[in-house]
KOLGU-4560 file (N, C-alpha, C; in nm, 3 decimals, padded with zeros to 5 digits):
<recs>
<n_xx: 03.993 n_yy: -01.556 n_zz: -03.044 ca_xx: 03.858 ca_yy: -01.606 ca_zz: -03.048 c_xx: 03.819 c_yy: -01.658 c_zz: -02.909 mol: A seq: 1 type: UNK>
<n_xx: 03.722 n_yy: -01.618 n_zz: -02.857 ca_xx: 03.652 ca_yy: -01.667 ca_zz: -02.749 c_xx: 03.592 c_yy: -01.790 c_zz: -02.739 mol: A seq: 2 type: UNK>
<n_xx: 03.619 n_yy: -01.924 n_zz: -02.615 ca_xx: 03.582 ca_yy: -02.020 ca_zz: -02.628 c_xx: 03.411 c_yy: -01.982 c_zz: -02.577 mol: A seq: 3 type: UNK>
<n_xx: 03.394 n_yy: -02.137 n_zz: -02.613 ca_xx: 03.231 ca_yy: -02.154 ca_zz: -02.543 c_xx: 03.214 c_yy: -02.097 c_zz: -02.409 mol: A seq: 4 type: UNK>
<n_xx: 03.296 n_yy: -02.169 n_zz: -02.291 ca_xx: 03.257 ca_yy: -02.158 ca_zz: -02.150 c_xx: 03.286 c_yy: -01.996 c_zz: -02.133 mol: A seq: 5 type: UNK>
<n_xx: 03.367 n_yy: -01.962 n_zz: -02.203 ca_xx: 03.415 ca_yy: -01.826 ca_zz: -02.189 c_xx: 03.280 c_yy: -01.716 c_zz: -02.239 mol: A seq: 6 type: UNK>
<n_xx: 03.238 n_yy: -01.749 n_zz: -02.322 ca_xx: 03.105 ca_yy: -01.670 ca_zz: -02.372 c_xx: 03.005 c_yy: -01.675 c_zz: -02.274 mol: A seq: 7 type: UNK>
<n_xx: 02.975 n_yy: -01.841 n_zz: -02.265 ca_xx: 02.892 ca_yy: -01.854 ca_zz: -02.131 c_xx: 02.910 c_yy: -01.774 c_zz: -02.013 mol: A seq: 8 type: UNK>
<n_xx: 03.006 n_yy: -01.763 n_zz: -01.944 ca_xx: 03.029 ca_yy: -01.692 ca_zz: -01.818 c_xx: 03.017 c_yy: -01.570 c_zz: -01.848 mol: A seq: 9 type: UNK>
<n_xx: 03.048 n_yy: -01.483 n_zz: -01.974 ca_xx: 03.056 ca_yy: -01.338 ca_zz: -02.009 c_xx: 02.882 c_yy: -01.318 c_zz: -02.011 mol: A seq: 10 type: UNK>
<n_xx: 02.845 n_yy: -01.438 n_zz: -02.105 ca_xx: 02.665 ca_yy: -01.422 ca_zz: -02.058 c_xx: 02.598 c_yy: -01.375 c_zz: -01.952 mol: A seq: 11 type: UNK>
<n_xx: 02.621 n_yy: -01.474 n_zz: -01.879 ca_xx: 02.603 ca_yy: -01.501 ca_zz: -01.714 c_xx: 02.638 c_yy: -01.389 c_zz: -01.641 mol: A seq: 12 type: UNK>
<n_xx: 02.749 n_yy: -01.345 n_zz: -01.645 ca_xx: 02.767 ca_yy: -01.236 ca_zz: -01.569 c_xx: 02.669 c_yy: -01.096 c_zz: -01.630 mol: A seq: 13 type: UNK>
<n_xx: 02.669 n_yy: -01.059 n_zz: -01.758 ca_xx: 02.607 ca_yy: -00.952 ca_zz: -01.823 c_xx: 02.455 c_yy: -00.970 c_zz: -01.761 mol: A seq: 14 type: UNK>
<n_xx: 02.411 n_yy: -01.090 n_zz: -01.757 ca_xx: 02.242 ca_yy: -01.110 ca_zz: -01.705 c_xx: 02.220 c_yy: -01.104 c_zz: -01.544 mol: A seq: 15 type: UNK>
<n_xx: 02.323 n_yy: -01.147 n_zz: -01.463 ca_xx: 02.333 ca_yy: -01.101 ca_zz: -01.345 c_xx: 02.372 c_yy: -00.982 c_zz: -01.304 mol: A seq: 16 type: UNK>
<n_xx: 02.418 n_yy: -00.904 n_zz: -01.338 ca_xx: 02.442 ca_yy: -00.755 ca_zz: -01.364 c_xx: 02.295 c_yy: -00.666 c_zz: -01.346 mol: A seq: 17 type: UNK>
<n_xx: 02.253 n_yy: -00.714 n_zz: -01.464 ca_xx: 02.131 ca_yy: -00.659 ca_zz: -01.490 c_xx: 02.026 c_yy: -00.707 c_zz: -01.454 mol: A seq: 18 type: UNK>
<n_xx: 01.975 n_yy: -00.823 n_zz: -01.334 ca_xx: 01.913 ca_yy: -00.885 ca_zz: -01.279 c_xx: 01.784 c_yy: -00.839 c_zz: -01.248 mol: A seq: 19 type: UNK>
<n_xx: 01.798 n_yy: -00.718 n_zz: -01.205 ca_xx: 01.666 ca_yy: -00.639 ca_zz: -01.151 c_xx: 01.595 c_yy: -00.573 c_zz: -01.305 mol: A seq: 20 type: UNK>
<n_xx: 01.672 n_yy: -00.498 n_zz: -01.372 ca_xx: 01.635 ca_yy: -00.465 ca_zz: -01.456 c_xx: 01.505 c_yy: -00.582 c_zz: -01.588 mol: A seq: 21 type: UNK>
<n_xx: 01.587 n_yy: -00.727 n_zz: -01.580 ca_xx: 01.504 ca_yy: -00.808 ca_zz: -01.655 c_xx: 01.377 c_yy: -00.836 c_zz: -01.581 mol: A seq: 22 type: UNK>
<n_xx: 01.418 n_yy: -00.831 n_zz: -01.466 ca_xx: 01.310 ca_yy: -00.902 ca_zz: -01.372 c_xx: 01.192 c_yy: -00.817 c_zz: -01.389 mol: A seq: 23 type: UNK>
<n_xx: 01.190 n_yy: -00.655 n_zz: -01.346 ca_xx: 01.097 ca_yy: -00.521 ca_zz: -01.381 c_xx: 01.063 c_yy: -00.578 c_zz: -01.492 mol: A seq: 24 type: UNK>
<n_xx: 01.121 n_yy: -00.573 n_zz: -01.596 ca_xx: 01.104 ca_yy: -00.579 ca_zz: -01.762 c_xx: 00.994 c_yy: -00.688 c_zz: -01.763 mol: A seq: 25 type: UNK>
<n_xx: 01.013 n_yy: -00.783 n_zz: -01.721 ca_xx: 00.942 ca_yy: -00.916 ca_zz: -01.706 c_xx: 00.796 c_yy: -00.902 c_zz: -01.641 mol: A seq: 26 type: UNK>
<n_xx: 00.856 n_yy: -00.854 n_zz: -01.512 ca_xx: 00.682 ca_yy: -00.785 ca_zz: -01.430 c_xx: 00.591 c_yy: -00.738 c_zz: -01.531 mol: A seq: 27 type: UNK>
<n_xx: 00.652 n_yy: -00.627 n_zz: -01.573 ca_xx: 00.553 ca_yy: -00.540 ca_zz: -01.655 c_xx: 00.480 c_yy: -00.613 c_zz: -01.824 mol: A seq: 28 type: UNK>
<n_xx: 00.596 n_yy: -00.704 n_zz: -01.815 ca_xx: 00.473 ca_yy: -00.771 ca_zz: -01.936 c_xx: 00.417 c_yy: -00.889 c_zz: -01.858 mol: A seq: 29 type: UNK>
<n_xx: 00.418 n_yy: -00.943 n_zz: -01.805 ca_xx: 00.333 ca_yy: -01.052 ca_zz: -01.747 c_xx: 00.206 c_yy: -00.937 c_zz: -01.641 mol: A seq: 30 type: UNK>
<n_xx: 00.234 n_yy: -00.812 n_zz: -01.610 ca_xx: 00.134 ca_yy: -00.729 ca_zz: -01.619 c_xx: 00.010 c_yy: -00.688 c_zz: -01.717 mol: A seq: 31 type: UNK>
<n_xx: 00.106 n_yy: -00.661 n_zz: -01.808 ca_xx: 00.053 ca_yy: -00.637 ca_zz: -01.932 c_xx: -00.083 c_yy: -00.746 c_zz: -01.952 mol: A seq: 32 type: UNK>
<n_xx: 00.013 n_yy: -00.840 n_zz: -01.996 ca_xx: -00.072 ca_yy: -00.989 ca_zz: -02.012 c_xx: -00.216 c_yy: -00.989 c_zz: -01.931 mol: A seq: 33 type: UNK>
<n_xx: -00.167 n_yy: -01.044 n_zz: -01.812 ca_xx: -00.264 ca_yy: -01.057 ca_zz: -01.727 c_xx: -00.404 c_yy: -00.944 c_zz: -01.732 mol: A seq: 34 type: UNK>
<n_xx: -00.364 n_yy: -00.793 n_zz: -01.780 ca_xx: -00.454 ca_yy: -00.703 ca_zz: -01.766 c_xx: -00.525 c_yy: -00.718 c_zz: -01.949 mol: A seq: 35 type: UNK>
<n_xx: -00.446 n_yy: -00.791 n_zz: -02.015 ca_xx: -00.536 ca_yy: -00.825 ca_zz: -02.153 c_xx: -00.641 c_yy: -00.909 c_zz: -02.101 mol: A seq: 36 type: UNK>
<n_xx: -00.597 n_yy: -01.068 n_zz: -02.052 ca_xx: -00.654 ca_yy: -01.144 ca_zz: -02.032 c_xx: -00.785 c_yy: -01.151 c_zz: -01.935 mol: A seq: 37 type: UNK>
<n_xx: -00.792 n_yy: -01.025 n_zz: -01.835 ca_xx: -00.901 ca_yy: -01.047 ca_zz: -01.726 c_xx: -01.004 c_yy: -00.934 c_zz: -01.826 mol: A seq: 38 type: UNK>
<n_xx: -00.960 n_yy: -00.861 n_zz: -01.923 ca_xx: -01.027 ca_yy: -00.751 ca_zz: -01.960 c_xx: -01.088 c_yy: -00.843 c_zz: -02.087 mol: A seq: 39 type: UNK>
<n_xx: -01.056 n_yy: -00.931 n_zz: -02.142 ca_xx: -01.130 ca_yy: -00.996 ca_zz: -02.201 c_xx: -01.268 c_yy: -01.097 c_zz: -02.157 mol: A seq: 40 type: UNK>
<n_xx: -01.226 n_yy: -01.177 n_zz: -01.998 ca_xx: -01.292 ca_yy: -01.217 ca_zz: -02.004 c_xx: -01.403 c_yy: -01.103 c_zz: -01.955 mol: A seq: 41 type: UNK>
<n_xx: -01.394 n_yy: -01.076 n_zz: -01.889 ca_xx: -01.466 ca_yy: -00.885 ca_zz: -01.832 c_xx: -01.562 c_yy: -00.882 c_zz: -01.950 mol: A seq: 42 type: UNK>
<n_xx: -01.534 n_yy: -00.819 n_zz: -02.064 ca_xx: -01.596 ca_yy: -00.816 ca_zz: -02.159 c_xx: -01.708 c_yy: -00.923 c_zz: -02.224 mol: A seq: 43 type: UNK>
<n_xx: -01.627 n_yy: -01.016 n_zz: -02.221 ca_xx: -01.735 ca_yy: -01.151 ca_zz: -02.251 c_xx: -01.804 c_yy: -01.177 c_zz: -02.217 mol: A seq: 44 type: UNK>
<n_xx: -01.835 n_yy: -01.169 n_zz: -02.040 ca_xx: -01.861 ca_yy: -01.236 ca_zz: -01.977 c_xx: -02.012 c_yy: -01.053 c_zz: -01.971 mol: A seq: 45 type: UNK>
<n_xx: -01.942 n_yy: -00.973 n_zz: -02.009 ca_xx: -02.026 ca_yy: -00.869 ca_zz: -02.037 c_xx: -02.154 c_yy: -00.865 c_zz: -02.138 mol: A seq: 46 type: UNK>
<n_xx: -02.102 n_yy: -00.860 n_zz: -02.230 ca_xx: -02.148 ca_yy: -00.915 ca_zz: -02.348 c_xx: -02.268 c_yy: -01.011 c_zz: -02.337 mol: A seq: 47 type: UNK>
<n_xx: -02.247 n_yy: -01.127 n_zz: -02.258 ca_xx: -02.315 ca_yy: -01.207 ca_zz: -02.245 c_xx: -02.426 c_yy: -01.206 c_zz: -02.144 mol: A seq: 48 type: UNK>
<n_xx: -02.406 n_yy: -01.125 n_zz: -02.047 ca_xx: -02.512 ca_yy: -01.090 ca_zz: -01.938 c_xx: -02.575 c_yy: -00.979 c_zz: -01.978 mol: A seq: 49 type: UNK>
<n_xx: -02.537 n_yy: -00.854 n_zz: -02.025 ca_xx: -02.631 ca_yy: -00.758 ca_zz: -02.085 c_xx: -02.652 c_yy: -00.718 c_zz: -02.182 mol: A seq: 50 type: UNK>
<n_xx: -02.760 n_yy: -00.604 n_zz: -02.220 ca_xx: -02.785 ca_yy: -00.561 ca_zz: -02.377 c_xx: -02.662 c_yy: -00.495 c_zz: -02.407 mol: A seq: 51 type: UNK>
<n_xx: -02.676 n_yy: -00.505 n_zz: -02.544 ca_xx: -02.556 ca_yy: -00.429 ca_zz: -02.661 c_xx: -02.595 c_yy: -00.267 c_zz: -02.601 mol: A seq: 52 type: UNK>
<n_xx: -02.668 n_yy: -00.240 n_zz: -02.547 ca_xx: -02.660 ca_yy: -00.126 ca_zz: -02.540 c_xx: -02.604 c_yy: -00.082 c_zz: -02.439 mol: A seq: 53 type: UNK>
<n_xx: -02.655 n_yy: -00.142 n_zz: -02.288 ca_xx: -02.580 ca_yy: -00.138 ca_zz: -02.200 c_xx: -02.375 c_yy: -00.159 c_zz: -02.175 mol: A seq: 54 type: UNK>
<n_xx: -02.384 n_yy: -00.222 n_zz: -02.288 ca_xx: -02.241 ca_yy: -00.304 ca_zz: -02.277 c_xx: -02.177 c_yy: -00.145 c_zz: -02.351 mol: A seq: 55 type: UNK>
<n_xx: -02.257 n_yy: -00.096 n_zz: -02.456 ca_xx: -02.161 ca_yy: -00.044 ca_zz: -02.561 c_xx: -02.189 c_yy: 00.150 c_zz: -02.460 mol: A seq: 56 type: UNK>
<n_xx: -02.287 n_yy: 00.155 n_zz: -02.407 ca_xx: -02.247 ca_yy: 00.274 ca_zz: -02.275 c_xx: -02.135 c_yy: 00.247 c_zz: -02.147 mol: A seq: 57 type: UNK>
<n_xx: -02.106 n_yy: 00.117 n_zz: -02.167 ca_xx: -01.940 ca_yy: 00.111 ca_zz: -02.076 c_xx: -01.875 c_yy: 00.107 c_zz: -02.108 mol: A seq: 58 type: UNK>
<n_xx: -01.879 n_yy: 00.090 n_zz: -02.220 ca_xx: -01.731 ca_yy: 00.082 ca_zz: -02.324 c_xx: -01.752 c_yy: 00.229 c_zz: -02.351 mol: A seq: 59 type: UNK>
<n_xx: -01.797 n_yy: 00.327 n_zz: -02.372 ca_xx: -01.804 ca_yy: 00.474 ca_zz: -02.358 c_xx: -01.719 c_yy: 00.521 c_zz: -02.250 mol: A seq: 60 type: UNK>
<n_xx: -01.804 n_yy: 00.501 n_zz: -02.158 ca_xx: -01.756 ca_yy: 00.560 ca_zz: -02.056 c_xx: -01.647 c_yy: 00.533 c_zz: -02.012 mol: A seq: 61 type: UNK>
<n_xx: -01.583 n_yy: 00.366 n_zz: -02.024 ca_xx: -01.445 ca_yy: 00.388 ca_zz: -01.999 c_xx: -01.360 c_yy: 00.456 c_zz: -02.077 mol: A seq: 62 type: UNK>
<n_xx: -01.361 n_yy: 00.442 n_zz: -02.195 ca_xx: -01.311 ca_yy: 00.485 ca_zz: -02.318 c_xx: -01.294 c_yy: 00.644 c_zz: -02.265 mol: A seq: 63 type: UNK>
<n_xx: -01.378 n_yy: 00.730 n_zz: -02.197 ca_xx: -01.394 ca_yy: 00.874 ca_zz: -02.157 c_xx: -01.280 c_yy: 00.923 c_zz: -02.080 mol: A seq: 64 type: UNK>
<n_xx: -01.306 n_yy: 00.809 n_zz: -01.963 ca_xx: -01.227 ca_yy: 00.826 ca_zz: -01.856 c_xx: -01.088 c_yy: 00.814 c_zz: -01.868 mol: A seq: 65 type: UNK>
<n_xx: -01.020 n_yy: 00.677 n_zz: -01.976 ca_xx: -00.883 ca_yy: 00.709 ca_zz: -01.983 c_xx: -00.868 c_yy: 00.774 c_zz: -02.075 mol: A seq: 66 type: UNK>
<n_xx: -00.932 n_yy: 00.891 n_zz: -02.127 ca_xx: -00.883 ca_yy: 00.983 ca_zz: -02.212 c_xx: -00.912 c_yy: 01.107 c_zz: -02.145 mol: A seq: 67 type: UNK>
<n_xx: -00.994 n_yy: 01.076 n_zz: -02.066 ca_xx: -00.946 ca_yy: 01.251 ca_zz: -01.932 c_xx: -00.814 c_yy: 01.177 c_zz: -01.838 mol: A seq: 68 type: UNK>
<n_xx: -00.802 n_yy: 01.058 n_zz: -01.841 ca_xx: -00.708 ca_yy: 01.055 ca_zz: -01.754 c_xx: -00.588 c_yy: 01.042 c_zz: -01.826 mol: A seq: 69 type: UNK>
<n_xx: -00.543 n_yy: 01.035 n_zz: -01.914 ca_xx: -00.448 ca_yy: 01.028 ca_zz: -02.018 c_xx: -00.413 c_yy: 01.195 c_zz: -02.071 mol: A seq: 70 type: UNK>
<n_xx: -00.521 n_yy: 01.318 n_zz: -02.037 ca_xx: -00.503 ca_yy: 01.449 ca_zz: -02.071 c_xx: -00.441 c_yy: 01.502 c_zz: -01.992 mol: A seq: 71 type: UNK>
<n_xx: -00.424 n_yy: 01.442 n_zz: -01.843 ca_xx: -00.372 ca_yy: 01.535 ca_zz: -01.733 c_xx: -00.201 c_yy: 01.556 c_zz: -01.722 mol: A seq: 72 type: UNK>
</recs>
């Protein structure tokens, strides 16, 4: 049976190992995040300055674009 400190260090080493790997992993959701959060206020802040109509022809058109850009 494996003691505590002994698990600990087997930890430690397995996460330093893989150091870069968590770190990427990490980027890309605090990416993630960040590109929810500015696209919300984006929107709101949309919403609130122009007509529903205007708002709902950009939401088109983006909607267009990453789906031609998502075909290539």
């Amino acid at each position: 049976m494996m003691t505590v400190s002994a698990a600990i260090t087997k930890v430690r080493s397995l996460l330093m190992n893989q150091a870069v790997l968590l770190l990427n992993a990490g980027m890309l959701g605090l990416g993630t995040l960040m590109t929810a959060i500015l696209g919300f206020v984006y929107w709101w802040f949309a919403a609130r300055s122009f007509s529903a109509e205007a708002v709902g022809l950009a939401a088109a058109a983006i909607s267009l674009m990453n789906l031609l850009a998502e075909s290539r």
